[in-house]
N, C-alpha and C positions, 0 to 999 in steps of 0.2 A: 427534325428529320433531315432538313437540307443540308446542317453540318454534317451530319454522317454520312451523307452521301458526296459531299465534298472530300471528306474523308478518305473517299474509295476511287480516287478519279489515279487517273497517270500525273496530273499535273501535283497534285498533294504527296501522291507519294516520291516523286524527283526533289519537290520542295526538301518535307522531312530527310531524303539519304544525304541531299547537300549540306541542309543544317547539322547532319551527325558527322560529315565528314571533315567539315569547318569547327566544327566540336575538337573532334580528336586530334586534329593538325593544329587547332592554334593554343591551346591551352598548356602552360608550363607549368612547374613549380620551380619555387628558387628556395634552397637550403645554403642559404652563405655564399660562397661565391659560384655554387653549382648548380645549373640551369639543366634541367632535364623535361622532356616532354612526357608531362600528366601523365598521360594515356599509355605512358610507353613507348618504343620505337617499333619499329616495321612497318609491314603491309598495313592494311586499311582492315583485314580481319585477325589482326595480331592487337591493334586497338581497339577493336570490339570485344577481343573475348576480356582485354583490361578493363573498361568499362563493364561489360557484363560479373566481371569479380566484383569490380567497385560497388554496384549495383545490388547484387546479392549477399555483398560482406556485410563486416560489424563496424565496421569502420567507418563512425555517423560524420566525422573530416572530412574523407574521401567524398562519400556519399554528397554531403552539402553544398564540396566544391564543384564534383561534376554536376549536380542539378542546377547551382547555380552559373555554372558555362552554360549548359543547356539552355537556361532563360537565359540568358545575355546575349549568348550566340542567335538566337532564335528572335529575342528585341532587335535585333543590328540587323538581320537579315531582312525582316518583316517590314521595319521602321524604316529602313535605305537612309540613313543620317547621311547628308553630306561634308561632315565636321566631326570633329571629335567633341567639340564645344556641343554641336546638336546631340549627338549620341550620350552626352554627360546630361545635359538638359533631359532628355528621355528619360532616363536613369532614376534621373531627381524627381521627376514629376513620378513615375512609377511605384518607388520607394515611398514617398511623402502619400500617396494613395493606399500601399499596402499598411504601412503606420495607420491612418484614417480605419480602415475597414478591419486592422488587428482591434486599435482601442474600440470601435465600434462593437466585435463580438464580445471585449472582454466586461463593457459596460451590461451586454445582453447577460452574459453568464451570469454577475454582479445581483440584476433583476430577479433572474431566474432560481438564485438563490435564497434572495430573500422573500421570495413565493412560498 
């Protein structure tokens, strides 16, 4: 109950529009020697309605790489790494947990099969 109420505060929601704005501003792609920004160019609502295609396409690429800016953008903001060396360390130790808790459900499923 307290998350959701953390949830609904002014201080939560400035957090989430900074982490989407820092989303949409720092994320490129590179095709060869061509650097273009993910999101698209423009306003701040010209990158959201790119994200909101991204979001609602077929496009499980797109989709992948914008969820994973979103967590990364959202680890760096939260985490305040003073380093890139720290922010890599974050990275690793997160990864190395999500691996742990993927093999962890797929040993469950494994169980659950042979039930």
């Amino acid at each position: 109950m307290e998350d959701g109420l953390y949830e609904e505060t002014a201080e939560s929601r400035a957090r989430n529009k900074v982490i989407l704005w820092w989303m949409l501003h720092l994320a490129y792609s590179e095709d060869g020697d061509n650097v273009a920004p993910f999101f698209g160019e423009g306003t701040f609502n010209d990158r959201i309605e790119r994200y909101d295609e991204i979001d609602e396409g077929e496009d499980i690429h797109d989709l992948v790489v914008a969820r994973k800016v979103a967590y990364y953008v959202s680890f760096w903001f939260v985490g305040r790494p003073n380093s890139q060396k720290e922010f890599q360390e974050m990275i690793d130790m997160a990864l190395k947990f999500d691996e742990e808790e993927t093999k962890a459900m797929e040993e469950e499923v494994k169980k659950s099969e042979k039930s």
